[in-house]
N, C-alpha and C positions, 0 to 999 in steps of 0.2 A: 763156134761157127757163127759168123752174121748172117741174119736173114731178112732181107730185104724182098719190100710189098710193095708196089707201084699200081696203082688202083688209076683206068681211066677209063671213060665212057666208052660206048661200043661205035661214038662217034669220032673219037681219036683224042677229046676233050681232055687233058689230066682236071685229076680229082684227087687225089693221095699218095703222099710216100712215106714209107715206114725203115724205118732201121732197126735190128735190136742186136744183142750178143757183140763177143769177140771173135775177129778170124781167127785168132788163134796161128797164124804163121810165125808170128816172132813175139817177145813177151811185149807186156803193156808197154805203150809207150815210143816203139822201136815197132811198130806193126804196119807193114809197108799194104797191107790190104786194109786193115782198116783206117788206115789216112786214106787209102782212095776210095772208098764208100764215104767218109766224112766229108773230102773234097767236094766228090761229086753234089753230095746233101748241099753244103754249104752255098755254093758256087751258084747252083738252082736259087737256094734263098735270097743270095743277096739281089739276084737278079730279079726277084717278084720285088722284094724291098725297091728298089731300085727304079720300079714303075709304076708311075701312076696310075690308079683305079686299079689296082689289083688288091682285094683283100687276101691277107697270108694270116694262114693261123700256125702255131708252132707249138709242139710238146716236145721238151727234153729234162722230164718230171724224175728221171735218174739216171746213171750213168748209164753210155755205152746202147742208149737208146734216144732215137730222133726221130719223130715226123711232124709232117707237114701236110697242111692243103692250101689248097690257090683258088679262087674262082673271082668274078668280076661284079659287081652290085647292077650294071647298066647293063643295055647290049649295042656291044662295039666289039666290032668284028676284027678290029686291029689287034687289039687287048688278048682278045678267046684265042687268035692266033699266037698269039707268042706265050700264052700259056701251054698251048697245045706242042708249041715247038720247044717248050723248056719238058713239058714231058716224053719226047721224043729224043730229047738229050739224055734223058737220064734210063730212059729205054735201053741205049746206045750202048750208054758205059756202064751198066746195069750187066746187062749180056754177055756183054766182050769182059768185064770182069767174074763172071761166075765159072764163063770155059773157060777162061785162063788159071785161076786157082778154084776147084772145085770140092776142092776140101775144106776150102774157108768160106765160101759164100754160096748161098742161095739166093738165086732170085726167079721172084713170081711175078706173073703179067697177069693183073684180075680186070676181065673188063665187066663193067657195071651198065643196066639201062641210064 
């Protein structure tokens, strides 16, 4: 099973995303849930990559395990926003992917002060 941790502030702010495990729906390789858990990971990255003044830190220290966090060194309210909305992307398909196979995937919503 994968299990995914999506960690954001109680003010909507993302702060962290975790991945770890296999779904386990098809063998390695050929695993149509965990390409869309990696997708979604991925997709999120390149897009903090992808912006200026956003610091991205990343651990994928062994297989079949990823996170991330995103935060902004300034305050610029443009920035916090598209952080906030790339965590509400991944809220999104976080969700819709754990009731749609719920044998392969957990996911948790931690909010933090």
């Amino acid at each position: 099973m994968t299990e995914v941790l999506l960690v954001k502030a109680k003010d909507g702010r993302f702060l962290e995303c975790k991945a770890s495990g296999h779904a386990e729906f098809a063998e390695k390789g050929k695993d149509i849930v965990c390409s869309a858990v990696t997708i979604l990971m991925r997709t999120a990255i390149e897009v903090f990559l992808g912006t200026g003044g956003i610091k991205l830190e990343t651990d994928t220290s062994c297989r079949g395990y990823l996170s991330f966090t995103a935060g902004t060194e300034k305050s610029d309210s443009l920035l916090k926003e598209r952080i906030s909305t790339i965590g509400d992307f991944l809220k999104e398909g976080f969700d819709s992917l754990s009731k749609e196979f719920p044998q392969n995937v957990t996911f948790e919503l931690k909010l933090e002060d």
